[in-house]
N, C-alpha and C positions, 0 to 999 in steps of 0.2 A: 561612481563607485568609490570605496577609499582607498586610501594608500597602502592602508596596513593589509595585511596577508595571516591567512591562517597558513603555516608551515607543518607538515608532517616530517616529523622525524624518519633518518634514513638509516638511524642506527640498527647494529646486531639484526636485521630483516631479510639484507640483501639473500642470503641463504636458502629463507623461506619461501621468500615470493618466486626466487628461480625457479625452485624444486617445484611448487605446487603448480605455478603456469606449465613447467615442461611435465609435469605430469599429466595435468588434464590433456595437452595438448598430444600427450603421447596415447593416449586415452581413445580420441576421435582419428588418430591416425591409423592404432592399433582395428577399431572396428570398421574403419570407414564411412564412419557416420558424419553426417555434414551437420553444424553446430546449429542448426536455425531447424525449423518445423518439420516432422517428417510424417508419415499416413495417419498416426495414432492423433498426431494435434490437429490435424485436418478433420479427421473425424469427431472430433469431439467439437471442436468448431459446430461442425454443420449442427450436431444434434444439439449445442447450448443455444446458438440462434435459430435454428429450427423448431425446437420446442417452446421457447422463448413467444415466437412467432404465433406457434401453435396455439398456444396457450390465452395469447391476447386475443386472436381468432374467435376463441371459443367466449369467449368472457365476451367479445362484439354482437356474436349469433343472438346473445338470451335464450339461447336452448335452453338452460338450467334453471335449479332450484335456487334459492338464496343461499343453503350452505355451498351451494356447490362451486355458485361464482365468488363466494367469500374464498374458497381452498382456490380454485384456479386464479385469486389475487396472490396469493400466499404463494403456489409456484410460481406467479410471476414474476415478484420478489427473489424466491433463490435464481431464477432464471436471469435475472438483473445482475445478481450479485457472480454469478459464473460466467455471464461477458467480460463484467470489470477484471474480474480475476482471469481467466484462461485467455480470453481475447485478445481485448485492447491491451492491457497490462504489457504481453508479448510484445504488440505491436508498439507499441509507444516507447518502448526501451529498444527497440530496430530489431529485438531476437526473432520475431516471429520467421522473416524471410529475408533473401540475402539480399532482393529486390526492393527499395526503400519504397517506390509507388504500392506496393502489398502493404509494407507496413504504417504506410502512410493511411490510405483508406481502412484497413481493419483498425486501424486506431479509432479512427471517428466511430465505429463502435461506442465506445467513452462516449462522446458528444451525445450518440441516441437518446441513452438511456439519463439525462439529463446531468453529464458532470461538462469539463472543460478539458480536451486532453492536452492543447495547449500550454495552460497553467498546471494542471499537474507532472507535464516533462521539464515545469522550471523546479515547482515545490518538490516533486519526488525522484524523480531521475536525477538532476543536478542536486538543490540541497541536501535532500535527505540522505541521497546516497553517499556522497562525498560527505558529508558534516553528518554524520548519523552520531545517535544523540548527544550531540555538543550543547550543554543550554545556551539560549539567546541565538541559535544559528537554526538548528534543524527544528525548523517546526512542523513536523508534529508533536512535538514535548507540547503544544501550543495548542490544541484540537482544541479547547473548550476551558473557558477561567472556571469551569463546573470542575475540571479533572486537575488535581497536581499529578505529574508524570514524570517529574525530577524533583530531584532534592535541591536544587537549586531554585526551585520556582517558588515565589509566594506564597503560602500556606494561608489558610482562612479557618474560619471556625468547621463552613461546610463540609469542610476537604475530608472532615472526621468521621463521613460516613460515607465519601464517592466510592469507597469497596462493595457498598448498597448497594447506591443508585446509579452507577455505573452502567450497568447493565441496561437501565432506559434511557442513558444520555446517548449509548450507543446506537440505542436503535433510531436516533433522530438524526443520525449521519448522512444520510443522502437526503431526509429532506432538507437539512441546510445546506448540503450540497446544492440540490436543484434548484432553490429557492434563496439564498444566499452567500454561502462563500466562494464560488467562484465571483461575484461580482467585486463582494472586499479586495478579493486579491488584485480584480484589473485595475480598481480605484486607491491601493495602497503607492505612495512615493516608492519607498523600501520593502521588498520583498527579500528576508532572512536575509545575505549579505549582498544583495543585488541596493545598488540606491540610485533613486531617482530611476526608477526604471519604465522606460517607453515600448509601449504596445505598438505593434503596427495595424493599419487599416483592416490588412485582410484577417488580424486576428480578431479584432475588434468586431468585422462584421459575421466571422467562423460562430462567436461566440453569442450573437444574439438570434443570427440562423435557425443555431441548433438547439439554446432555449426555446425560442418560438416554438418548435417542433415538438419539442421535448412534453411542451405543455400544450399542445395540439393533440399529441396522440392518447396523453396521460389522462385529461382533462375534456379538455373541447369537444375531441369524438367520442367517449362513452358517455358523455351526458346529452349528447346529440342524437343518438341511435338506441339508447337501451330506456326502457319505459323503467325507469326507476323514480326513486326519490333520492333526493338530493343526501338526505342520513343513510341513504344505502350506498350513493357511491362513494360517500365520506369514509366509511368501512370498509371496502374493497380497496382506494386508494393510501388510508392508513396501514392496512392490511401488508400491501405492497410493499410502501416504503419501510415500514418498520420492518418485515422481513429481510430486507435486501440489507437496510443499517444494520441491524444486529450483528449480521455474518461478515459482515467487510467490517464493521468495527471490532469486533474481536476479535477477526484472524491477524487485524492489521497492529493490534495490541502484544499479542505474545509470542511478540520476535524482538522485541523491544523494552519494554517494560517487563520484565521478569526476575525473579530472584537469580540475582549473582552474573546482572549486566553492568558495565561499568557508566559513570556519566562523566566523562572526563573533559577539562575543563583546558582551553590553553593556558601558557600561563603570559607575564606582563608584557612581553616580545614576540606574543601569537604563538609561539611552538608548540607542536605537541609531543606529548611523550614519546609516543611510537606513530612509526611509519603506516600508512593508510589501510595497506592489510591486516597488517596486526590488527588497528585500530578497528577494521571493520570485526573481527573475530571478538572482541572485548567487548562491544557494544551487538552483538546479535547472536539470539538463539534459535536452532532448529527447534523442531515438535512435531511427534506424533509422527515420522518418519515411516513405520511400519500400516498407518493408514493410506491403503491405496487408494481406497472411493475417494477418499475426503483430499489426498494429494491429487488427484484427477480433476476433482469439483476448483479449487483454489490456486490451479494454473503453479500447483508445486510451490507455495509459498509458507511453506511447512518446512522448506530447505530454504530459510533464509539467507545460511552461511552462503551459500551456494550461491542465492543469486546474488548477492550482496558483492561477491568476489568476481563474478563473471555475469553481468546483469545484460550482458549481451548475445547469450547464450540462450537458447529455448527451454522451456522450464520442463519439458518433455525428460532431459536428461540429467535434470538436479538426483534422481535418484542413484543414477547410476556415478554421480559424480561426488556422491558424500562420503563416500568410505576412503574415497582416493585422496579429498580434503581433510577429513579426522587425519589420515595416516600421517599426511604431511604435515599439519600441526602437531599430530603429539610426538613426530618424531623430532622437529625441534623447539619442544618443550610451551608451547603457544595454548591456551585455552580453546577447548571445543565445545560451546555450551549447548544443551540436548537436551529436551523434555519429553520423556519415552513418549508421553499418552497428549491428547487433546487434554483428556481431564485434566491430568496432571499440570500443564503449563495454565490451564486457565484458574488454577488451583494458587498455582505461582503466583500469576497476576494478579491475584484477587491479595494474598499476603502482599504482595509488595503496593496495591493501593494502599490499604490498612496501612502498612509501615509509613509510608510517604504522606497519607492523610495525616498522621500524629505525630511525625519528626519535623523539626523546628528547619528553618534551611540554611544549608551550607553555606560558609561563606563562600560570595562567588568574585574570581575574578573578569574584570570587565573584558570582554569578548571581543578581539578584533576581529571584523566582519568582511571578508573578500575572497574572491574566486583564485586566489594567485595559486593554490595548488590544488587543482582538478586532480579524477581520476587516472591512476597510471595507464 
C-alpha cells in the first residue's frame, strides 16, 4: 500500500459526532433494545428466504403455464434482490447479531445468490463507507465507464444520454456481478486504495465454491429437470436477473448520486475538508423514509444517513434512529439531505445524470490512496 493517507479533518466536529453517538446511544439505553436483530428482522429473514426458496421450488415442479413460470422468475429476482438487501447486507457489515459465527454464515447468503461477500466487505464496508464518494477512491463512482457519476470522471459523447439508458445498464447489475466482476476485482493488483493486494487460499476457494453453485442452481438444474427449450429458459433466467439488477441498482444509486450531494476532493497533502461524519452527511442522502413496505423490502437502506454513520447497527432501527440524527445535525448546523418520495429521489438521480452527462469535468486533484484513516 502507499505511504500517503487520506486525512479527515478533525475540525469544529468534535461537538457533533459526541452529541449524535451519545444520543443514539442514549436512544437504545433509554428502550432497551439491543443494537443488532430483534423478532421483526428474524421474521422477515425466514419469509425473504423462505419465499425465495419457495418460489425456486415451484419454477423446479413445472406445474405452471409459461406466463406463470416467467412471473415466478420475476419474484425470484425481487426475492434475490431482498436477501442482498435485508440479509447478507446486515450480516456482512456484523449488524445482524452480536455473535460473528450468525453473521458470518447469513452473510454467505451473498455468495448464494451469485455475488462475493468477501470482496464486497473490502469494496463496500471499508472503501465505500470510509471514502464515500471521493473520486479515484470509492468505487462505486466506477460501476460502469457506460455511467459518469462524478463530475470528476471522464465524460464521453455517450454520457449525454446515460439519464436514458440508465435504467438498462442497471438492470445488468448482477449479471455482471455473477458472471464477471467479482472475478476483475480478485485479479486487480489495486483495489481503490488497497495496492498490491493478496487474497488468501480460503478466499480464493469461498469464491469459486459459491460461483460453482451459484451457476448449478441458476442454470445446470432447471435445464436438467424442466422439459423446456433452451429460449425459454433464457427468459426466465433473464427475467430473474434483470429483476433483481434493476432494484439493487437503483436503490444503490439514490443515496449517492442525487441533486445536492457533495463530491469532495482531498486536496495536495490528502486532507479533507471535514471530519468523516460530517463528511458522511455531505456526501449521502435519505429517501422515501415514510415508505414502510419498501424500508422493509431494502434492509432500511432508504436511511442512508443512518447506516452510513452507524453501519453496525441493524437496519431494523434506522427508522427510529433518523429523527434523533436530523435533530443532531440541524442542531449544529450540518446538512441533512432527504428525498420525501422513491419518485422524487429517482426523479433527482435522473437530473443529476443529465447534469453530469453534459458538464465538462472538474478539475481534479490527484488522489492520495490509503487506509491511514479508517472509520471512527
Amino acid at each position: 500500500m502507499s505511504n500517503s493517507t487520506i486525512h479527515f479533518a478533525n475540525k469544529n466536529a468534535a461537538l457533533f459526532v459526541d452529541d449524535v453517538k451519545a444520543r443514539v446511544a442514549a436512544y437504545f439505553e433509554a428502550t432497551g433494545r439491543s443494537r443488532n436483530a430483534d423478532r421483526r428482522m428474524v421474521l422477515k429473514t425466514v419469509v425473504l428466504l423462505g419465499g425465495s426458496v419457495g418460489a425456486y421450488a415451484a419454477i423446479l415442479s413445472g406445474a405452471f403455464g409459461p406466463w406463470a413460470m416467467l412471473g415466478l422468475s420475476v419474484l425470484l429476482g425481487v426475492g434475490m434482490a431482498g436477501i442482498g438487501f435485508s440479509v447478507a447486507h446486515d450480516a456482512l457489515h456484523g449488524a445482524y447479531s452480536g455473535n460473528s459465527r450468525v453473521n458470518r454464515w447469513l452473510g454467505y447468503t451473498f455468495d448464494l445468490v451469485g455475488a462475493n461477500g468477501y470482496m464486497w466487505k473490502i469494496t463496500h464496508n471499508v472503501i465505500h463507507h470510509t471514502y464515500t464518494n471521493i473520486p479515484g477512491v470509492d468505487e462505486d463512482l466506477t460501476v460502469s465507464p457506460l455511467l459518469r457519476l462524478s463530475p470528476h470522471s471522464p465524460r464521453t459523447r455517450l454520457h449525454r444520454w446515460q439519464h436514458v439508458y440508465c435504467w438498462f445498464a442497471y438492470s445488468l447489475s448482477t449479471l455482471n456481478w455473477v458472471f464477471v466482476k467479482d472475478y476483475q476485482q480478485f485479479m486487480k493488483r489495486d483495489i481503490g486504495p488497497y495496492k498490491d493486494k493478496k487474497h488468501g487460499r480460503r478466499e480464493w476457494m469461498t469464491l469459486i465454491a459459491a460461483k460453482l453453485f451459484a451457476y448449478f442452481w441458476m442454470i445446470v438444474l432447471p435445464l436438467a429437470v424442466l422439459p423446456i427449450t433452451w429460449w425459454q429458459f433464457a427468459l426466465g433466467f433473464l427475467a430473474m436477473h434483470l429483476t433483481a439488477g434493476i432494484i439493487l441498482g437503483v436503490i444503490f444509486q439514490l443515496a449517492h448520486v442525487v441533486e445536492g450531494i457533495a463530491y469532495p476532493e482531498p486536496d495536495s497533502s490528502g486532507q479533507m475538508e471535514h471530519a468523516w461524519f460530517v463528511h458522511e452527511l455531505h456526501t449521502t442522502s435519505n429517501f422515501a423514509s415514510r415508505n414502510k413496505l419498501l424500508s422493509w423490502f431494502i434492509g432500511g437502506l432508504n436511511y442512508q444517513i443512518e447506516h452510513h454513520l452507524f453501519p453496525q447497527v441493524c437496519s431494523v432501527h434506522y427508522p427510529a434512529l433518523s429523527p434523533i440524527v436530523r435533530a443532531s445535525a440541524e442542531a449544529h448546523g450540518i446538512p441533512y439531505n432527504d428525498q420525501p418520495t422513491l419518485r422524487s429521489a429517482m426523479g433527482s438521480h435522473y437530473a443529476m445524470l443529465k447534469q453530469l452527462g453534459r458538464a465538462r469535468p472538474a478539475p481534479a486533484i490527484p488522489p492520495v490512496m490509503d487506509l491511514g484513516d479508517v472509520l471512527p
